[in-house]
C-alpha positions as CSV (number, residue, x, y, z in Angstrom):
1,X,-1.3,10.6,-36.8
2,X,-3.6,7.4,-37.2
3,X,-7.0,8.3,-38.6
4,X,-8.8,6.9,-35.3
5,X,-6.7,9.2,-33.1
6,X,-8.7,12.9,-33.0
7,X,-6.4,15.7,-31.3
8,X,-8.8,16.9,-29.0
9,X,-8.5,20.3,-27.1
10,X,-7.4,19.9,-23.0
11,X,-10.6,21.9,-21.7
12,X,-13.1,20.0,-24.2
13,X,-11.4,16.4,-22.7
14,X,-11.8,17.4,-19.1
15,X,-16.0,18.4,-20.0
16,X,-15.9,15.4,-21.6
17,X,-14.7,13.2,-18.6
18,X,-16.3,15.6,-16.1
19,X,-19.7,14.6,-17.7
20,X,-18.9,10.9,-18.5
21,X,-18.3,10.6,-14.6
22,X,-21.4,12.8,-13.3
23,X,-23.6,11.2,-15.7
24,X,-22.4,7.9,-14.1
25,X,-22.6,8.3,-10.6
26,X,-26.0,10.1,-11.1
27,X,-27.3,6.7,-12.5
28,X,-26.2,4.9,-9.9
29,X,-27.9,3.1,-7.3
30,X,-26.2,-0.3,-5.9
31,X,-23.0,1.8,-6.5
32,X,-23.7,4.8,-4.4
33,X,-24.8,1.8,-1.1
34,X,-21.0,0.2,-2.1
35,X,-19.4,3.6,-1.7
36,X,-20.9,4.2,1.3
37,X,-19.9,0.7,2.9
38,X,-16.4,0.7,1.6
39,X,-16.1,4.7,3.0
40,X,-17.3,3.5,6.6
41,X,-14.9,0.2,6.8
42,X,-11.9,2.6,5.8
43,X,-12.7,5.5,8.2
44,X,-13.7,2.1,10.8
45,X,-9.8,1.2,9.9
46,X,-8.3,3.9,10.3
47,X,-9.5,4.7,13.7
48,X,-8.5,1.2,14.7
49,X,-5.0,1.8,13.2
50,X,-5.1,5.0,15.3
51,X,-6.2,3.6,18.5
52,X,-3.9,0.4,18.6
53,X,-0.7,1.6,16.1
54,X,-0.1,5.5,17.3
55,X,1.4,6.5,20.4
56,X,-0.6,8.8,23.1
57,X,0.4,11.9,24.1
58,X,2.1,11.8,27.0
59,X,0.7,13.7,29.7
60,X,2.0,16.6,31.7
61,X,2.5,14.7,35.3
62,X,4.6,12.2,32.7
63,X,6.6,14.8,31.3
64,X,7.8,16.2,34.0
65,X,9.0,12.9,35.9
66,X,10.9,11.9,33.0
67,X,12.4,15.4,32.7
68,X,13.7,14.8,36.7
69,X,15.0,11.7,35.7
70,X,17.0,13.3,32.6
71,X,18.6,15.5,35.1
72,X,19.2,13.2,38.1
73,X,21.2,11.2,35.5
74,X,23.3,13.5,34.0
75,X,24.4,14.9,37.7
């Protein structure tokens, strides 16, 4: 193994990251307003891709027309 390379235990690498990341995002302050804006456009996306791309449900008066019509046609 290459001098540079130190084996380092599972637990002690996760701490490590774990802290590298907390210590990041707690000196942020531009960052945390980007997060927030980039948070609100997807959940703004997704409940456009919802409204416009998803069926609705059908509703109950629906249902049961089209079930009459399944069973006029197969008599």
């Amino acid at each position: 193994m290459p001098f540079w390379i130190k084996r380092v235990r599972q637990p002690e690498m996760f701490s490590r990251v774990w802290r590298f990341y907390r210590d990041g995002f707690a000196q942020m302050r531009l960052g945390r307003t980007l997060w927030k804006i980039v948070a609100l456009k997807l959940a703004i996306i997704f409940v456009v891709i919802k409204l416009l791309l998803l069926p609705s449900p059908p509703d109950e008066a629906n249902q049961q027309q089209q079930l009459q019509n399944v069973l006029l046609k197969q008599q």
